[in-house]
N, C-alpha and C positions, 0 to 999 in steps of 0.2 A: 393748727400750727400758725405761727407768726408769719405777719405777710413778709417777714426780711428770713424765712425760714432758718431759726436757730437751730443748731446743732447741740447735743448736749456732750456728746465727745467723737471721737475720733473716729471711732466703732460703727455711727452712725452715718460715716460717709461712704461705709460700705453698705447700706443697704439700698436695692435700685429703684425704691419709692423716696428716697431723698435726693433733691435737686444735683445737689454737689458729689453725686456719687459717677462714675465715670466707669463703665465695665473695662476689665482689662484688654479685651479684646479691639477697643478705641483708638481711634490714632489720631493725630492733625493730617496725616496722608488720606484720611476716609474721604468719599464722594457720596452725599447726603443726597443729594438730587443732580441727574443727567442734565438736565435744563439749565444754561448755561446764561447767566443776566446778562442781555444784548445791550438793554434801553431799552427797546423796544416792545418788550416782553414782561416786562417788571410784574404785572398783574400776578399770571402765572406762575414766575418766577417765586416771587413772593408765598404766595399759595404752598408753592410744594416747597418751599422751605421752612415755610411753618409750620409745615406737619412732619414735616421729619425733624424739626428739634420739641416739638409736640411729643414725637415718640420716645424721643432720647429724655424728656423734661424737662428740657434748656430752655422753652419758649420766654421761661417766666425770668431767664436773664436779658433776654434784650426788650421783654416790654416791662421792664422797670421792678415786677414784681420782688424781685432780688435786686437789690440796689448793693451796690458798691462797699465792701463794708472798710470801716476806717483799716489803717495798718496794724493798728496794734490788737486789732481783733482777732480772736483765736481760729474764725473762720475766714479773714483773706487768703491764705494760702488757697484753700479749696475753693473761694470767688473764682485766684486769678488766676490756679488752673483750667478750669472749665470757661472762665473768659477768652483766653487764649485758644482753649480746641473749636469754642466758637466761631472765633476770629478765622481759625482756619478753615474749618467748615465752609464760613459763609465762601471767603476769598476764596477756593478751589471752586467754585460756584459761578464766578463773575469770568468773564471772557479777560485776557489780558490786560486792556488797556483799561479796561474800569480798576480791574484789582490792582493796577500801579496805581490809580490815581487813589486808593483809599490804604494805599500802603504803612501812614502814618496814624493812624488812626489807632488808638490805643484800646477803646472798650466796644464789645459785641452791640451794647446797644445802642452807642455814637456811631457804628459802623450798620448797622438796619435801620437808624434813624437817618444818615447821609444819605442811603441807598435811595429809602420812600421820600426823601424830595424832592430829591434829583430827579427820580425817574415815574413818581406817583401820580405827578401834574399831567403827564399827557392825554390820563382822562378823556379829556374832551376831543381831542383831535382822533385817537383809538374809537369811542366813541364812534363817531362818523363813519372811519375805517368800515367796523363793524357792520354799520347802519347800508353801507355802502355794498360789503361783501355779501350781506344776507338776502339785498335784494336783487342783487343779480347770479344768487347761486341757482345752477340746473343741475341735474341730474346726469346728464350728458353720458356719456358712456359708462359713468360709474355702476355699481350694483345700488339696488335699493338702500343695501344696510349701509355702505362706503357715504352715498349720499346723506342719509339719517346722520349717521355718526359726524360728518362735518356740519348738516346744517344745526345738529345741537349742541355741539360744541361753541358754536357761532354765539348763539343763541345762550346759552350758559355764558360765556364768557362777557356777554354784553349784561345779561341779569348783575354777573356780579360788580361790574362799573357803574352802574345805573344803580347806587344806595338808595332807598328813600330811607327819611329819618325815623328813628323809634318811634315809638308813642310813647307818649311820658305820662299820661291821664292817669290819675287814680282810677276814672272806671274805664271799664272794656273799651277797647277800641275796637274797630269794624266795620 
């Protein structure tokens, strides 16, 4: 299928392997993820919001893959429904005063792109956080497993800030 995922009719936005199809049971009232965007969270945040429009098949409206289609095209209507349950989605997501402040915000993927600049850069500073909590975790009265389960957490969540770049080499890398 086409990367702007064409429709050939109407019929086709009911089936749940096409983007624009929406099950009825859907609302803008739905809670896609507990995890609530502080600022300070964003990583995670992010993460499980992308896997719960991952599950639904909306990812590919806010990373571009579905672009925007003109008005006169027989698929805006089913864009700008599914942009709008987005919208809502994300925004019941974000703690109060973020979600006023991205209130005007018209498209799913200007409002995930707002989101990741705003709040993507502290990298570095988390980072450290990280660096700082891992080495002074003990065990202390926790259980072994309570213990584990935090310091890999730790530990995973620092892997996932700490990118290195692809390799782009025609041969093996290694």
């Amino acid at each position: 299928m086409a990367a702007t995922q064409k429709c050939s009719s109407k019929n086709d936005q009911q089936n749940p392997s096409n983007a624009y199809y929406l099950h009825p049971g859907e609302s803008s009232a739905m809670v896609l993820v507990t995890l609530h965007l502080d600022g300070s969270n964003y990583h995670s945040w992010s993460r499980s919001m992308k896997c719960a429009l991952l599950s639904k098949n909306k990812f590919k409206f806010v990373n571009w893959e579905i672009p925007e289609p003109s008005h006169s095209d027989s698929q805006y209507e089913a864009w700008e429904r599914c942009n709008v349950m987005m919208i809502s989605w994300i925004t019941r997501s974000l703690t109060a005063q973020i979600a006023q402040s991205t209130m005007y915000i018209d498209s799913a993927k200007e409002l995930w792109e707002d989101l990741r600049e705003r709040f993507a850069k502290s990298n570095h500073f988390r980072v450290s956080d990280l660096l700082q909590e891992i080495n002074s975790i003990k065990q202390g009265e926790r259980s072994i497993i309570d213990y584990y389960i935090d310091s890999k957490t730790l530990w995973e969540e620092l892997d996932s800030l700490c990118l290195f770049p692809a390799c782009v080499s025609k041969t093996k890398c290694g």
